[in-house]
N, C-alpha and C positions, 0 to 999 in steps of 0.2 A: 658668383662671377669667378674666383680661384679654381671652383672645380673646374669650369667650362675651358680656362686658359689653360690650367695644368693638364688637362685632356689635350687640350691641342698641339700644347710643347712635348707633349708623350710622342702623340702619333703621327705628331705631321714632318715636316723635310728640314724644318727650319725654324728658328726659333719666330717666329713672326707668324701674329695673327692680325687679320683687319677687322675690325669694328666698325660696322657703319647701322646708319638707322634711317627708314622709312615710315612715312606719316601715310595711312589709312585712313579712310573716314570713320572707323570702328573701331582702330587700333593703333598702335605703334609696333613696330617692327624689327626689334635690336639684333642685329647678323654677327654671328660670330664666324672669319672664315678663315683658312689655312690651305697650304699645299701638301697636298698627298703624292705619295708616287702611284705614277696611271698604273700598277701594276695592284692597287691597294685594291685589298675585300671588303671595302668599307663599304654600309649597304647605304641607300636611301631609304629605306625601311627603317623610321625608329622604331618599332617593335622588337627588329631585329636585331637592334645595333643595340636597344634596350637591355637584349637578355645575355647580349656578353659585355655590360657595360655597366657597373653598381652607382660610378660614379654621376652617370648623366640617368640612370633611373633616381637616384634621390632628387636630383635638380628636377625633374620630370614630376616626380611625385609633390614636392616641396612646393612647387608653381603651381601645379594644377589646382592647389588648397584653395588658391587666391585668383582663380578663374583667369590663369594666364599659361596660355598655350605653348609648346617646344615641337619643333621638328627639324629632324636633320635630310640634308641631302647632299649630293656629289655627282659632279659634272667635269671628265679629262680628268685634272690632277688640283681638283679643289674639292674639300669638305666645308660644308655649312651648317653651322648650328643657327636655326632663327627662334627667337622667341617673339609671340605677339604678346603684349599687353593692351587691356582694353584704354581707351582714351580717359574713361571717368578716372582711372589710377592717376592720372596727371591734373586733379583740380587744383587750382589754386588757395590763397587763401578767402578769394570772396567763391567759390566755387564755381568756377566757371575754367573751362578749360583753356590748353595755352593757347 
């Protein structure tokens, strides 16, 4: 989570990032987002944005371990970082989901 926020305070307009989360039938959905200026070369390609980016290739690589997915995108003058988590990561203690 530090790398994802300190990314964001680098490159975005403003010290402010929103955090929100969406419930999938298969996943959860934790958004990381921020304002870019509309003028930014940020790609929606993470591949792209991967190979000039060490610090969201380790988050990338680090997740992927544990079968939880990252993609970034950008639309006007917002960046998004999402990561899915699968819903079994959320079992409780009787195992069963929330």
């Amino acid at each position: 989570i530090s790398e994802i926020l300190a990314n964001a305070m680098e490159h975005g307009l403003d010290n402010k990032v929103l955090v929100s989360a969406l419930v999938f039938p298969n996943n959860i959905a934790i958004r990381f987002s921020n304002k870019i200026s509309k003028n930014s070369t940020a790609s929606s390609n993470f591949s792209q944005k991967m190979d000039r980016s060490f610090g969201l290739t380790m988050v990338a690589n680090i997740l992927e371990e544990e079968n939880i997915s990252i993609a970034t995108f950008t639309g006007g003058d917002t960046y998004m970082l999402e990561i899915r988590i699968p819903r079994e990561k959320f079992l409780n203690e009787n195992n069963k989901l929330f």
